[in-house]
Structures are given as structure tokens and as C-alpha cells.
C-alpha positions as CSV (number, residue, x, y, z in Angstrom):
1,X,125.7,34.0,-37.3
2,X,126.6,30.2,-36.6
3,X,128.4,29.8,-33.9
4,X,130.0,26.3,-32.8
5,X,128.4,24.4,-30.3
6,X,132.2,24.2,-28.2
7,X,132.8,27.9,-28.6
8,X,129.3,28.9,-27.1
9,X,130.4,28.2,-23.3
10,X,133.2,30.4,-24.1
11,X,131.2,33.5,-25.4
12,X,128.4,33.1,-22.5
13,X,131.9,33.2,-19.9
14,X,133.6,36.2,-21.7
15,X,130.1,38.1,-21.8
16,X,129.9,37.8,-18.1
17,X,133.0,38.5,-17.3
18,X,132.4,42.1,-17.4
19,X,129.7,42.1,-14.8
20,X,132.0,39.4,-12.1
21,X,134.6,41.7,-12.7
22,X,132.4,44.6,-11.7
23,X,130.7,43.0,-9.0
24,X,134.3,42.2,-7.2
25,X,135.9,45.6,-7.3
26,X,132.5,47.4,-6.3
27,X,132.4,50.1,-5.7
28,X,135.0,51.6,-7.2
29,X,133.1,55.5,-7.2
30,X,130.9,56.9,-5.3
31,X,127.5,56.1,-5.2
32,X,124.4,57.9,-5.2
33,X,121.7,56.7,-2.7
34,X,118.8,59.0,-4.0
35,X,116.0,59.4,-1.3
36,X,112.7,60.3,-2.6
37,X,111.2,62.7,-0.1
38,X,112.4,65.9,1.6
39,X,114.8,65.9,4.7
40,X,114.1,65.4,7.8
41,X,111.3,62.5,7.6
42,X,111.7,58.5,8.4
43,X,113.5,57.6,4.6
44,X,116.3,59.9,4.9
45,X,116.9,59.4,8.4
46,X,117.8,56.3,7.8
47,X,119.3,56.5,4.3
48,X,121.5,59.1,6.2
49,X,122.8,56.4,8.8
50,X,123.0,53.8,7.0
51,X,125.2,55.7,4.1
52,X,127.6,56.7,6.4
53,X,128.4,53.6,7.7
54,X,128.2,51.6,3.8
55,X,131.2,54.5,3.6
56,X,133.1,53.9,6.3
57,X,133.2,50.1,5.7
58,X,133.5,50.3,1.9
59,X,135.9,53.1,1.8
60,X,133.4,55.0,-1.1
61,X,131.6,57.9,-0.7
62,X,127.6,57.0,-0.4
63,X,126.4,60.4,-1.6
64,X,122.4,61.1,0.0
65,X,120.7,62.8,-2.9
66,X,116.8,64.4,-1.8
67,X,114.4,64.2,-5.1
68,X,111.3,64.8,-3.4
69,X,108.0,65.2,-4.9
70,X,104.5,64.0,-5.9
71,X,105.0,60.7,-3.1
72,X,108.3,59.3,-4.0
73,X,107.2,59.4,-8.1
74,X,109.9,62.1,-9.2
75,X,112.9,59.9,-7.9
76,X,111.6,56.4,-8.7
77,X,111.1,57.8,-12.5
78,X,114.8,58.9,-11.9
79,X,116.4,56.4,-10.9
80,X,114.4,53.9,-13.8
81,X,116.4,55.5,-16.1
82,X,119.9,55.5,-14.9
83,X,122.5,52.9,-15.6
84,X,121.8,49.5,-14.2
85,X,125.5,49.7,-12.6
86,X,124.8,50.0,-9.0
87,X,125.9,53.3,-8.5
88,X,122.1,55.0,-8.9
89,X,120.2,52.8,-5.7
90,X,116.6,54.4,-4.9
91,X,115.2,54.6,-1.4
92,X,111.8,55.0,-1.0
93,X,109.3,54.3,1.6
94,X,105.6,52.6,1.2
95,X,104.6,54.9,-2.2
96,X,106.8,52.7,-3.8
97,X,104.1,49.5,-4.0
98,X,101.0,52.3,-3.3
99,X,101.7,54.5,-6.6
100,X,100.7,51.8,-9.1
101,X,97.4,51.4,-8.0
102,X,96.6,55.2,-7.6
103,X,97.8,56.5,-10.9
104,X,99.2,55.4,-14.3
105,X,103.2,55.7,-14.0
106,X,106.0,56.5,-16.6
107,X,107.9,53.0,-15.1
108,X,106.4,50.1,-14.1
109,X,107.2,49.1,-10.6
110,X,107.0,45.6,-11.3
111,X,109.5,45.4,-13.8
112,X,111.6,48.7,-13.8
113,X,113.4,47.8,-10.5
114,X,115.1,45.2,-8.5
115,X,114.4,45.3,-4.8
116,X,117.3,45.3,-2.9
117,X,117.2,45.5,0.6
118,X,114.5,46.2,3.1
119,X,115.7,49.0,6.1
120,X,113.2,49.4,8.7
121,X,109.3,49.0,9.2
122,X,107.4,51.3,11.0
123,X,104.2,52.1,12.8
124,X,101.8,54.8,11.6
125,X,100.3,56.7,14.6
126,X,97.1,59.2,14.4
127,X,98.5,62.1,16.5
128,X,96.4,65.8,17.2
129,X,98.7,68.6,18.7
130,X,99.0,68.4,22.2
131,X,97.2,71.7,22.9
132,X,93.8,70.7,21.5
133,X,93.3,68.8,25.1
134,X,92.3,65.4,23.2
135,X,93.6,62.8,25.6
136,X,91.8,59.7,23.7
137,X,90.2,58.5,20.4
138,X,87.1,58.8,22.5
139,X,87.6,61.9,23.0
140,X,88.8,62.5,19.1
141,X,85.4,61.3,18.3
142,X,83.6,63.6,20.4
143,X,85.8,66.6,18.9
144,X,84.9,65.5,15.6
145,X,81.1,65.2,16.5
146,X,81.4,69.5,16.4
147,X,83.7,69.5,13.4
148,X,82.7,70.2,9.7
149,X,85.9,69.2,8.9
150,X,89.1,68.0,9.8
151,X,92.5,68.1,8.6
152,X,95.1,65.9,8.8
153,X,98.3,66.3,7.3
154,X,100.7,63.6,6.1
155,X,103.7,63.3,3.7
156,X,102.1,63.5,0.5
157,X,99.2,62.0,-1.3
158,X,99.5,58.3,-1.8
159,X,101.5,57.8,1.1
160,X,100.8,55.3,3.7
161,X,99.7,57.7,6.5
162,X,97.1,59.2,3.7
163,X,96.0,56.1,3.0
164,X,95.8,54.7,6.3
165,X,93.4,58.4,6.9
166,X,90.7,57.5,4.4
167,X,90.0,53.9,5.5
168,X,89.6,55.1,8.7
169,X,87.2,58.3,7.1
170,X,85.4,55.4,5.2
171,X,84.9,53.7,7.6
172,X,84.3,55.4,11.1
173,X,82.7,58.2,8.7
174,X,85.0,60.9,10.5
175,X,84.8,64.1,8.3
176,X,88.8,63.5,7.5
177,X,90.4,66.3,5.6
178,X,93.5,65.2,3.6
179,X,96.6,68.0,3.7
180,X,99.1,66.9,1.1
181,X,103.0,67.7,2.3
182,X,106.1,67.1,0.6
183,X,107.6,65.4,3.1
184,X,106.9,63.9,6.7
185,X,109.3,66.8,7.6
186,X,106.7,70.0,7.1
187,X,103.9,67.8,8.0
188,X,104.9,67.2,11.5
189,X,106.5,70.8,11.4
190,X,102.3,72.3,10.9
191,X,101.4,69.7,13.1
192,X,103.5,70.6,16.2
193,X,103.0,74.8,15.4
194,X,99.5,74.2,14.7
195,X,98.4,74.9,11.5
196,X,97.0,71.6,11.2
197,X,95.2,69.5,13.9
198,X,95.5,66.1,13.3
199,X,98.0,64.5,11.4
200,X,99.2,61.1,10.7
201,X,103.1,60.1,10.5
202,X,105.2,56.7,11.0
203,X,107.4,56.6,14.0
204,X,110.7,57.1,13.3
205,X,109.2,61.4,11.9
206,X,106.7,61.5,15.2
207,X,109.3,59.8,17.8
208,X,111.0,63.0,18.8
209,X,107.8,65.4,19.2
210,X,106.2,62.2,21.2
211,X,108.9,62.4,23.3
212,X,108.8,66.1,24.1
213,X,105.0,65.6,24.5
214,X,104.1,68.2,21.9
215,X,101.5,65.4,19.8
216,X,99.2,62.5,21.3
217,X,99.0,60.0,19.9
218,X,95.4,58.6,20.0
219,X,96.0,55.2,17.5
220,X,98.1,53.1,15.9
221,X,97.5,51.0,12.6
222,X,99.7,48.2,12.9
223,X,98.7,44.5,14.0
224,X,98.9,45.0,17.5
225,X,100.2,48.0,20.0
226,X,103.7,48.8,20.4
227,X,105.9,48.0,23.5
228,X,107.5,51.8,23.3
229,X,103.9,52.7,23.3
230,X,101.9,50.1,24.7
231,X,99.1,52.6,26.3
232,X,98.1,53.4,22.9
233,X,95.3,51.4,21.2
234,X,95.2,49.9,17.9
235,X,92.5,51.2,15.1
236,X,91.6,47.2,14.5
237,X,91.0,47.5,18.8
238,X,88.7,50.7,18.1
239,X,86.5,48.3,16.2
240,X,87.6,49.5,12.6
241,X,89.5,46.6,10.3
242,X,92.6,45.8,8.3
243,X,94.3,48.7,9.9
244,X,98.1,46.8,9.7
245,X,99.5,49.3,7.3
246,X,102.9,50.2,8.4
247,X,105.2,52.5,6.5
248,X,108.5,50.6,5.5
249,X,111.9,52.1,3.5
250,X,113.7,50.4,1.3
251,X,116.0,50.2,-1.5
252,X,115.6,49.4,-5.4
253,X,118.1,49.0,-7.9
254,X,117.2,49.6,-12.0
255,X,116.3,46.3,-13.7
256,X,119.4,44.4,-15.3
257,X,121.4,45.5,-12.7
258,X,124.1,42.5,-12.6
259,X,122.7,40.1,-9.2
260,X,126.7,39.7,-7.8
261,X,126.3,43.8,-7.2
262,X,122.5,43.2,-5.7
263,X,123.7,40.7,-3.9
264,X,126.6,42.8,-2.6
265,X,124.6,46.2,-2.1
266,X,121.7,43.4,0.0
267,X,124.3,42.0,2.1
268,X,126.2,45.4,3.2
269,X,123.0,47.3,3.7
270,X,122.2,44.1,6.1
271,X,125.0,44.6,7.9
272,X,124.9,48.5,8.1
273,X,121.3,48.1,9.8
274,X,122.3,45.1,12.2
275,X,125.3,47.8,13.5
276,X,124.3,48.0,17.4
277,X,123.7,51.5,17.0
278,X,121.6,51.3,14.1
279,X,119.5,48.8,15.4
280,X,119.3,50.4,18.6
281,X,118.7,54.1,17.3
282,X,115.7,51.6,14.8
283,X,114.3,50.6,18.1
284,X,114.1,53.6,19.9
285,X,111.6,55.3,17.9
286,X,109.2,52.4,17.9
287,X,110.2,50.8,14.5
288,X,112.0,47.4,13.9
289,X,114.8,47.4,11.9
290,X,115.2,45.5,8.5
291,X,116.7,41.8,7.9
292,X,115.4,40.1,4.6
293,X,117.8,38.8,2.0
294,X,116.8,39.6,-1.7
295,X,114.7,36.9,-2.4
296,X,112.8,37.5,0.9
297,X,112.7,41.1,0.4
298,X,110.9,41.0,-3.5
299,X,108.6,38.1,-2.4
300,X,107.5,41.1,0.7
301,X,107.6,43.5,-2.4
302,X,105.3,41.9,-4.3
303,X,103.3,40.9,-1.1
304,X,103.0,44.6,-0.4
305,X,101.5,45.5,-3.7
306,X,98.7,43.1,-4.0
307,X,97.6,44.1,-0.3
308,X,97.8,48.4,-0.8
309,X,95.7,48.2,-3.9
310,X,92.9,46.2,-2.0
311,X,92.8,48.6,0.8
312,X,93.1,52.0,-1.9
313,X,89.8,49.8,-3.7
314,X,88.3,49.6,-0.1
315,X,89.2,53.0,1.0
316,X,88.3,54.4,-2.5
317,X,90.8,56.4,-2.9
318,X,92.0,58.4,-5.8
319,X,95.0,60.5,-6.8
320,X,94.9,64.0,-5.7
């Protein structure tokens, strides 16, 4: 079809205005926030408080929906395949940029999504139940020394805890035992009754049982010890390296959603998470809360994945 060089302008500005029209009235239903593990753990925690204040403000319901399973994979497949509208958003934590370079995917992370908005980044901790007596990672070490085997228990395979377990098997040569959950909720659930020793879990899941002093915590893998918990050493201190692997949530939109409504779903999730309550609920567990804009936040994204899949290599990890 020929079309005039003068009428072209118009056709690009009535095929857009669709999507500014959309973008200005959103939302105008509810929309689905889908979190890809089970309650109870660090991503719907704060998909929980953050939704109910994006519906306060917004005056649309911002519906939680749980698709656990196989480390965030099930939802992010999910949500790939819904309607690039806006009103499907996936929340996922660290899996999200770890999955691709553990096993071959049905949607390429790369290209499948749009990241939106970054919540919260926090610390992962290696904890033992309080009742084992271990008062130190000295004193994990010399546990271990009598130890066929140990097991630690995280969210799920391909997580960042799990990961963050086998570099430090690889390299401290710990006889580390992976327990797969579905969910940081069970895992710290065995952890605190004892079914599992060790286990390793990001702040905002271990805050509370820290708190009530039923876990140590022995390490931390993050660039440098936290103020909450600034007794406890780093794994880079302990003489082992490249242990800055934080667990970090955040929201994805399907590719070709329009940019006004990404740009609108970034800047309200912003301003849910710089709430004084948010930020201050963020702090308390040990974690700091979120504040890139999108371009920020897909430049971390891409950051992210280059660095997980040369610590997997280095950890030689595979999928379970």
C-alpha cells in the first residue's frame, strides 16, 4: 500500500493514540501483581505492602496472586504470555537473572520482559538453628570437620541463597548439602523446628526468627557487614571471594507493554516504597529499599545477569 508522504504523520499519531489514551486513564481494572514464590517469604512481603498502598492511592484493586514453583520459572513463563496491557506485572526476586544461566527457558528473559521497578535489595545470611550451640563460623567449621554432610535449606534451586551455598562449598570445601524448598517460607519454617541445620535466607524471611533469637547467623554475603547486624562477619572477611550476592525483588512487565504505562507502574511503585512506613518497615529487617527509575533499573537488570552466570560458572553449579 502507498501511502502519502503528508498522511504518514497522521497514521503513526492515530496508531498511538490507543496506547496515550490507555496510559492516561490507567488503571482502569484491577490489576494482578503475580508473585512467583509461596507466602510468607521476602517477595510477597513486600508485593503485599506495596499493593496495598498502589490501591489506596490509585483507587484499583492490586490483586497479589502466588504462582510458586521451580524458582520463580512457573510465574515468569506466565506472565510472558499475558497481554502486554499493564494489568499482568510479575514480581520476582534474584531467579529472575539466575534462571538463564542454569537451564534452557520457554521465554527469554532478555527479551520477554520489561523491567519495571526495583523494590528492595537484601542481604543473604548463613544461619544454623539456635540449638546446635554454634556461636561462630569458627565454630561452624569445626562442626563441619565431624560432618559427612550438611544440609542447608533455601527457597528453591537456583535461588540466590543456593547459589550463594555452593560457592562457599567450592570454595571453603564444606561438605554443603542443598535442600530445595518452594519458598523462603518452609525453609525457614524446617530451619527454626529443626529438620534442617543450616540454612541460608535474605533478610527481610530471617528478620523475625533473628529477632526472637531462634537462628544465628554466622555470615553474611554482601560487600560489607550490615549496621542492623554489624557483629556479624562477611564471607569475603572469612577469607572466601566475590561473596556480594544479595537477593533483590522486583517487578517485570511483558515486552510491548506501551512505556507511558511502564513509566506510570515505575513511578507509583517508587513512591509506594519511599512511603515512611515502607521504607522504614525495608530498613528494619536489614534490607534497603528500592529507588531506580526504569532506565536505571534494566541497565542493574542486565548488570545482574552477566555477574550470576560468572559466579554459577565459578560455583559450577547445575540445575537440580
Amino acid at each position: 500500500m502507498n501511502i502519502k508522504p503528508c498522511l504518514k504523520p497522521l497514521l503513526l499519531l492515530l496508531t498511538a493514540i490507543p496506547a496515550i489514551a490507555a496510559a492516561e486513564g490507567y488503571p482502569t481494572k484491577p490489576v494482578t501483581l503475580v508473585v512467583a514464590y509461596a507466602p510468607g517469604g521476602m517477595t510477597d512481603i513486600l508485593t503485599r505492602r506495596v499493593a496495598a498502598d498502589l490501591q489506596t492511592r490509585l483507587g484499583k484493586p492490586f490483586v497479589v496472586e502466588n504462582r510458586p514453583g521451580a524458582t520463580g520459572q512457573i510465574a515468569t513463563e506466565y506472565v510472558a504470555r499475558q497481554k502486554p496491557d499493564g494489568y499482568t506485572v510479575l514480581v520476582g526476586a534474584t531467579s529472575h537473572v539466575i534462571n538463564p544461566a542454569l537451564k534452557k527457558l520457554p521465554y527469554d528473559a532478555r527479551k520477554d520482559f520489561e523491567p519495571v521497578a526495583l523494590f528492595a535489595v537484601s542481604p543473604n545470611f548463613l544461619l544454623v538453628n539456635a540449638s546446635m550451640g554454634i556461636k561462630s563460623f569458627a565454630d561452624f567449621k569445626a562442626y563441619a570437620q565431624k560432618q559427612a554432610s550438611i544440609p542447608y535449606g533455601t527457597a528453591g534451586a537456583g535461588g540466590a541463597p543456593h547459589i550463594v551455598g555452593e560457592l562457599l562449598r567450592a570454595q571453603s570445601g564444606l561438605p554443603l548439602l542443598h535442600v530445595s524448598y518452594r519458598g523462603a517460607g518452609p525453609a525457614m519454617t524446617d530451619l527454626v523446628s529443626g529438620q534442617v541445620p543450616v540454612g541460608i535466607a535474605e533478610s527481610v524471611t530471617a528478620n523475625a526468627y533473628l529477632q526472637s533469637g531462634k537462628i544465628v547467623p554466622l555470615a553474611i554475603a554482601s560487600a560489607s557487614r550490615q549496621s542492623r547486624y554489624p557483629d556479624v562477619p562477611t564471607l569475603d572477611e572469612l577469607g572466601y571471594k566475590n561473596f556480594n550476592l544479595s537477593t533483590w525483588v522486583g517487578a517485570y512487565a511483558p515486552a510491548g507493554t506501551p512505556a507511558d504505562i511502564l513509566d506510570t507502574l515505575n513511578r507509583e511503585i517508587r513512591q509506594a516504597i519511599s512511603q515512611p512506613a515502607i521504607q522504614e518497615y525495608i530498613r528494619s529487617t536489614g534490607s534497603e529499599p528500592g529507588s531506580m527509575d526504569r532506565p536505571q533499573y534494566r541497565h542493574f537488570v542486565t548488570e545482574e545477569m552477566d555477574k550470576w552466570q560468572a559466579v554459577i560458572s565459578q560455583a559450577g553449579v547445575k540445575d537440580e
